[in-house]
C-alpha positions in Angstrom: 79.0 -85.4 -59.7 81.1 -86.0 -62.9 83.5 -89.2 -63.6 86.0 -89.1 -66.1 87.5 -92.6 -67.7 89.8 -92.9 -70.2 89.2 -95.5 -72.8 90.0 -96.5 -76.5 87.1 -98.6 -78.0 88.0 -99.1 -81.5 84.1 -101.2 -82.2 81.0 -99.3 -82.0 79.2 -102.1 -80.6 81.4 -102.5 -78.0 81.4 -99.3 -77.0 77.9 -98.8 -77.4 77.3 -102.2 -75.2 79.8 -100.0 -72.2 78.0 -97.1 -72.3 74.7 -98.8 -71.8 76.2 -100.7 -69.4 77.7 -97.3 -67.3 74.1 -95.9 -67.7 72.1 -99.4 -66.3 75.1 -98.1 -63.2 73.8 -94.5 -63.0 76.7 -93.0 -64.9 75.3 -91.5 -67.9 77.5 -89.6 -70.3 77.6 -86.3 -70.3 80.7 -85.6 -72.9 83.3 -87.5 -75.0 85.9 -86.6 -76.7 88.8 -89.1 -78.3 88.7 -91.4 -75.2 88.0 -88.8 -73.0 84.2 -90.1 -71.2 83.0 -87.9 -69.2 80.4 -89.3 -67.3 77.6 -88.1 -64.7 75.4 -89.9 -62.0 72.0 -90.1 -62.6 69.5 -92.9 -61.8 70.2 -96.5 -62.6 69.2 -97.1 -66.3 67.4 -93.4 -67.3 69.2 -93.6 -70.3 70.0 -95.8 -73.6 72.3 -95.3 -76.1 73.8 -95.3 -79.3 76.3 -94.4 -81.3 75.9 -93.0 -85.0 78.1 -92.4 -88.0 76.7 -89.3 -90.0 76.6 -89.2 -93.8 77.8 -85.2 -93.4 79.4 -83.6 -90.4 77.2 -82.2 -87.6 76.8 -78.8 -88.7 75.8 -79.7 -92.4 72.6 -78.9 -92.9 71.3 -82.2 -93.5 73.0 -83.7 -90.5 71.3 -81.0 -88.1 68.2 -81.3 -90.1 68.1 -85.3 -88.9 69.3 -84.2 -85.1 66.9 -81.9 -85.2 64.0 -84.9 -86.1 65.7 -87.4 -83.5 65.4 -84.5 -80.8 61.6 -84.3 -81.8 61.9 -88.2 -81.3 63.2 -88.1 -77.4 66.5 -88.3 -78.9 69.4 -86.0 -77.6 73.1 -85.9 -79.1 75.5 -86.0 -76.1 78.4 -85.7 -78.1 80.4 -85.6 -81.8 82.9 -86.1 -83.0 84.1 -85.7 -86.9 80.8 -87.6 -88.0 80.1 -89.8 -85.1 77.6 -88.4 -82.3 76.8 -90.0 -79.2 72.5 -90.2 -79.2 70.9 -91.1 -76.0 67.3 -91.2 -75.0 65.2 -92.1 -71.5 64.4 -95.9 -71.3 61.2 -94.9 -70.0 59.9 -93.7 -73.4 60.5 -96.9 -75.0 63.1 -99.0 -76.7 66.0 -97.2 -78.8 66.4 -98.6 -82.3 67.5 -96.4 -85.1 67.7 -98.9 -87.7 65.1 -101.8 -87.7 65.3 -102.9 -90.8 67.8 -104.7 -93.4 68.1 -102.0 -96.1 69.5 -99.3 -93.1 71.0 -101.4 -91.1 73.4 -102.1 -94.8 73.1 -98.3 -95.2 74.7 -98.1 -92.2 77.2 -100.5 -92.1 78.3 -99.5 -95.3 78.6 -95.6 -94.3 81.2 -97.2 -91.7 82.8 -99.2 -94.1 83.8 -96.8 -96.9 85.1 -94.4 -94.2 87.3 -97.3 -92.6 88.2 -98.1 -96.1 88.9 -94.7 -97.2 91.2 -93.8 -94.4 93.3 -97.4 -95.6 93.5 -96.2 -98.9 95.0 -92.9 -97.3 97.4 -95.0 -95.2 98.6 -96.8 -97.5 99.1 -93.8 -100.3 101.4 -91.7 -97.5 103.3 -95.2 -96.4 104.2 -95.6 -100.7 104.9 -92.1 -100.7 107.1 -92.5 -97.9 108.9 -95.5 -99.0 109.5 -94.0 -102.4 111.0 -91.3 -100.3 113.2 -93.8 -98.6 114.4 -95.0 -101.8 114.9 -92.2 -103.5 117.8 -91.1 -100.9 118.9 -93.8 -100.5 119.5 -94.6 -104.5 119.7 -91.7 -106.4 121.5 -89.3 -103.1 123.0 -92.6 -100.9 121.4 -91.4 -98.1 119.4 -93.3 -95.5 115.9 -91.3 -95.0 115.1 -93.7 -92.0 112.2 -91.5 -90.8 110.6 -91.7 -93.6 110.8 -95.5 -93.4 109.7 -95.6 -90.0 106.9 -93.7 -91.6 105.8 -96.0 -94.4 106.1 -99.2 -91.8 103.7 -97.5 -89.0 101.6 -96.0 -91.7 101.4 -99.6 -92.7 100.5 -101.2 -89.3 97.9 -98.5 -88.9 96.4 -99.4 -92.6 95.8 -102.9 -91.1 94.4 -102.3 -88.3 91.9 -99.6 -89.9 91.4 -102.5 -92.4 90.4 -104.8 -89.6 88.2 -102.2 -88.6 86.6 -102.0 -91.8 86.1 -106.0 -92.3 84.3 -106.2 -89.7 81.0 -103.9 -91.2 81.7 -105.5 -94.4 81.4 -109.1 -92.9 77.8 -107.6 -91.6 76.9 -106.5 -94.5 77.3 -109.6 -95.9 75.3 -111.2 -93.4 72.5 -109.0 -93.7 72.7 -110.0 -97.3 72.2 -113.2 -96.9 69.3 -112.9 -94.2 67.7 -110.8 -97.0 67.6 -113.3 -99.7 66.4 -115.7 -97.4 63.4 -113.4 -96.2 62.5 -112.9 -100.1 
């Protein structure tokens, strides 16, 4: 039988933590797509997950090149979306750890933090340009272009939280770092 929940889990750990969790309940996912879980019962704990961010989108070569040596590994993608995919594989084969040391666990992170970063940049860029719109009617024709205010202020709010999004990798990174030098 097949669940659906709608959720908006903004942290890849977090979400990764829930659907672990669902699966340790017998409600492994079956499909995903922007909030959309799909889920289906199976046997407490059969499955582990987690959640990756490709380099390339799935259907680049060289992303279904790597599925392609994960599903040699036990290791099925559930689900993708853009360049994140949804990997699960049974528990009973062993533990499920894609990145065991330092230098890809900073790969990693720092995959997800240039596209965090990136989509700021983009943010902000369309909020300037629509500001500059604003001001342009409202200077050169005296006329209010209030949507394109409301623009630049949510494109704004969105920038920062996408920047929060993005700190948080970086912070790892950083972290990582540090637990590097110390291991030298």
């Amino acid at each position: 039988m097949k669940h659906t929940t709608w959720r908006w889990i903004s942290d890849y750990e977090k979400e990764e933590k829930w659907l672990n969790e669902m699966a340790a309940k017998g409600m492994s996912l079956y499909s995903f797509f922007f909030g959309k879980y799909t889920f289906e019962e199976t046997e407490p704990g059969k499955y582990i997950y987690q959640i990756e961010l490709l380099e390339n989108l799935p259907s680049s070569p060289q992303s279904v090149a790597y599925l392609r040596f994960l599903e040699e590994a036990g290791v099925v993608c559930v689900a993708s979306v853009f360049r994140w995919v949804y990997l699960r594989k049974e528990a009973a084969s062993g533990p499920f750890e894609l990145y065991t040391d330092i230098d890809s666990k900073i790969k990693r992170l720092s995959t997800m933090k240039n596209l965090w970063f990136t989509l700021v940049w983009l943010e902000f860029i369309i909020a300037a340009a629509n500001l500059a719109a604003f001001l342009y009617g409202w200077i050169v024709i005296h006329q209010m272009a209030w949507l394109n205010l409301g623009c630049a202020v949510m494109l704004v709010a969105l920038g920062l939280l996408l920047l929060h999004l993005g700190l948080k990798p970086a912070r790892k990174i950083k972290s990582l770092k540090r637990e590097q030098l110390i291991r030298e």
